[in-house]
C-alpha positions in Angstrom: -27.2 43.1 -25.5 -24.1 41.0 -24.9 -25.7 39.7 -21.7 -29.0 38.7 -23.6 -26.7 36.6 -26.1 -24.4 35.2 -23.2 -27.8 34.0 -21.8 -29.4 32.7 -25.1 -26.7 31.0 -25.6 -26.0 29.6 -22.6 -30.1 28.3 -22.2 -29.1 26.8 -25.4 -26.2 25.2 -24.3 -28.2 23.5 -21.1 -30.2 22.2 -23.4 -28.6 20.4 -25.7 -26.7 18.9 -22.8 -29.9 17.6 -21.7 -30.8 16.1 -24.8 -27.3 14.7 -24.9 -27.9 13.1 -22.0 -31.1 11.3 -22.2 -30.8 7.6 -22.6 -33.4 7.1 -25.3 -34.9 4.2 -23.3 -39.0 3.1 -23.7 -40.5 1.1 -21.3 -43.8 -0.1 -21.8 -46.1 -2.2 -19.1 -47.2 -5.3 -20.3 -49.3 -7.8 -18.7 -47.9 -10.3 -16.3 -49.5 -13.8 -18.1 -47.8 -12.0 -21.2 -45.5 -14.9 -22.9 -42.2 -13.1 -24.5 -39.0 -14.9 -25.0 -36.3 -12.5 -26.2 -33.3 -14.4 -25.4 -34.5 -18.3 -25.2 -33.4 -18.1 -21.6 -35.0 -19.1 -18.5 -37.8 -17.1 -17.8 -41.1 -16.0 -16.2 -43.3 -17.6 -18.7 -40.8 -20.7 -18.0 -41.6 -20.6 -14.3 -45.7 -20.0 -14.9 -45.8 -23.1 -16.8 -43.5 -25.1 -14.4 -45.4 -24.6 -11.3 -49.0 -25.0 -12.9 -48.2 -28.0 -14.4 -45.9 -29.8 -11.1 -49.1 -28.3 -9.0 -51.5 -30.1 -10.9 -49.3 -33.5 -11.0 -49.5 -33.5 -7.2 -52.8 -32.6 -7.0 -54.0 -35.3 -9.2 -52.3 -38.2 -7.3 -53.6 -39.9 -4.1 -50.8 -38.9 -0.8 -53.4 -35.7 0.5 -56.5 -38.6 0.6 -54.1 -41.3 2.4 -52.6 -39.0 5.0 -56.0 -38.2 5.5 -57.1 -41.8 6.0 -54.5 -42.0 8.4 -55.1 -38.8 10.4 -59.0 -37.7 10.0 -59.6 -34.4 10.4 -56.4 -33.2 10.0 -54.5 -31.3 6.7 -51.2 -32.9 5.6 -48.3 -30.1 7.0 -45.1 -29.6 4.2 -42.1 -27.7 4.2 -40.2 -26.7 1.7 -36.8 -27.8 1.4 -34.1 -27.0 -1.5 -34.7 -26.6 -5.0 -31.5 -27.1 -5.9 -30.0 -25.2 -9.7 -28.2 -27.7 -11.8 -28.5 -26.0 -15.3 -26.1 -24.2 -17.2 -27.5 -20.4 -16.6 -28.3 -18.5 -13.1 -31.7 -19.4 -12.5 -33.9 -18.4 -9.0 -35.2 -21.8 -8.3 -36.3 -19.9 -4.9 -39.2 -18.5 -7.3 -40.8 -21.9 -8.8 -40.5 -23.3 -4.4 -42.8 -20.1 -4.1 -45.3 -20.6 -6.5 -45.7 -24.1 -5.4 -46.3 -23.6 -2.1 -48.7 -20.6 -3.0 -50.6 -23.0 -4.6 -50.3 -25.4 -2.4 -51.8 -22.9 0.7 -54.4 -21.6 -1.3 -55.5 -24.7 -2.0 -56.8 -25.0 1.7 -55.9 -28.8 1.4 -52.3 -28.4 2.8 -50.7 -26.7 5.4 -46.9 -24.8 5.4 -44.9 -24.4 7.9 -41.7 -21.9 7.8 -38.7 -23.3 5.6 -35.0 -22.6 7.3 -34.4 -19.2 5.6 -37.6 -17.6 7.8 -37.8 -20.5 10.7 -34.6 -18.8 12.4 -35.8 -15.4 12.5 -39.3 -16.3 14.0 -37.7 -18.4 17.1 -35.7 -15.7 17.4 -38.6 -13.5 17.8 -40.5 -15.9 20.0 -37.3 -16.0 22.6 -37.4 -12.1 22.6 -40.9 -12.1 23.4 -40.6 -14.7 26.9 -38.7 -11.5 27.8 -39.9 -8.4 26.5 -43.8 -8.9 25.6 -46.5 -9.7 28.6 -47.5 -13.2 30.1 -50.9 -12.9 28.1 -49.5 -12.1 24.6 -46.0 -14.1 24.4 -45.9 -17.1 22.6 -45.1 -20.3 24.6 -42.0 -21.8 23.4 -41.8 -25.9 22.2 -45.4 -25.6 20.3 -44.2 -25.4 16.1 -45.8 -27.6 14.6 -44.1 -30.1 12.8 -44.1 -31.1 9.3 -45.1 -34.1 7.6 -43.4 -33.7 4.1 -40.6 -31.9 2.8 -41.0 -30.3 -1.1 -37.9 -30.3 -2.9 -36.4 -30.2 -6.4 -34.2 -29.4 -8.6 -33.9 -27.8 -12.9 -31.4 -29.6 -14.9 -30.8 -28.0 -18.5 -29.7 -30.2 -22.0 -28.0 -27.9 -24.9 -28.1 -29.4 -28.5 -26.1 -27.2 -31.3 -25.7 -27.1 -35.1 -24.7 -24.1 -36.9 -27.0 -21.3 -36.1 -29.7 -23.0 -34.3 -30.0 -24.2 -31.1 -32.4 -26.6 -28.9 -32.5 -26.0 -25.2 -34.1 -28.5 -22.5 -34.9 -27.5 -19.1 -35.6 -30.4 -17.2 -37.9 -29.3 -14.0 -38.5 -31.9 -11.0 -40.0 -32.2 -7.8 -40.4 -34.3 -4.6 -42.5 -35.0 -2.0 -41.0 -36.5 0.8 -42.7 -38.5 3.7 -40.4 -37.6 6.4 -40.5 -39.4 9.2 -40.2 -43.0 6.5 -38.4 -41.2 3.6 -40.7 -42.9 1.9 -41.7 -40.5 -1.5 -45.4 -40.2 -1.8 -45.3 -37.9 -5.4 -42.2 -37.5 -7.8 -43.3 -35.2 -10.4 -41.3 -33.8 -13.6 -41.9 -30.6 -16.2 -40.3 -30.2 -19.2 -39.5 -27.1 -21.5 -38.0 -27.4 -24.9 -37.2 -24.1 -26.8 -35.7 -23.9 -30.7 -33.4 -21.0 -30.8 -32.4 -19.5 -34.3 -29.7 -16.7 -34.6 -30.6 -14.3 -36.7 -27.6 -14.2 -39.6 -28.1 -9.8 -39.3 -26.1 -9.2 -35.8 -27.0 -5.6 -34.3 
């Protein structure tokens, strides 16, 4: 009998450890176009917005049709360079050089060549390969193809203050960069503006 109760007890005991223990967290999956700000931060309805609209600036100007001119037959290559934070929050400006040059491959009117955080790795791999893989399926060495344009860009943030509210600017821009002249064929600029009330209740 005084077994059985140790036991109960015990079971019981577990238990309301258990429940103790549980964080009381709900997650719920939500669509990825869904828009929710929460903070009035940076975010990834921020970045949709900012590489739609600096994708459809550069479509809509004429640098693909004159480098065509110039070289018939033959897709205008681009690299993507630095998009350099200058805001006042942490913000993965890697993510908005992504989008863009999603975009800008899918389009089928541009090609991409490696950027310097990937190009390393891949001669390394072509070295290892004059080595270690057969004459027939190494890659020849001195055939990268080089690019015509480098994409860069930077987001710059304004903060404007009174009391409890709150108006902040994220200034989003972008370059294209003829690089042989220097010569910039599309400058293009997006711009985010978010009011930001405090609640007077703090929780």
């Amino acid at each position: 009998m005084k077994r059985t109760l140790y036991g109960s007890l015990l079971l019981i005991g577990v238990m309301l450890l258990l429940l103790s223990c549980q964080s009381g967290v709900s997650v719920n999956r939500l669509s990825s176009d869904t828009d929710i700000d929460l903070s009035g931060n940076w975010n990834d309805t921020d970045i949709r917005i900012v590489s739609e609209a600096l994708v459809e600036s550069s479509f809509s100007t004429p640098w693909i049709t004159q480098f065509r001119m110039k070289h018939p037959g033959k897709n205008p290559v681009v690299i993507v360079g630095t998009f350099l934070n200058r805001s006042s929050e942490h913000i993965d400006t890697s993510i908005i050089a992504k989008r863009y040059e999603m975009a800008l491959i899918n389009s089928g009117k541009v090609d991409m060549v490696a950027d310097q955080s990937f190009r390393a790795s891949v001669r390394d791999e072509r070295e290892e390969q004059q080595y270690f893989a057969s004459e027939e399926t190494a890659k020849a060495l001195g055939k990268e193809i080089g690019a015509d344009f480098l994409l860069q860009g930077a987001v710059r943030t304004n903060l404007d203050q009174s009391g409890k509210q709150m108006v902040r600017t994220y200034y989003v821009s972008a370059e294209l960069i003829d690089i042989e002249t220097n010569r910039k064929v599309w400058v293009g600029e997006e711009t985010i503006k978010k009011l930001i009330k405090q609640s007077k209740y703090k929780f």
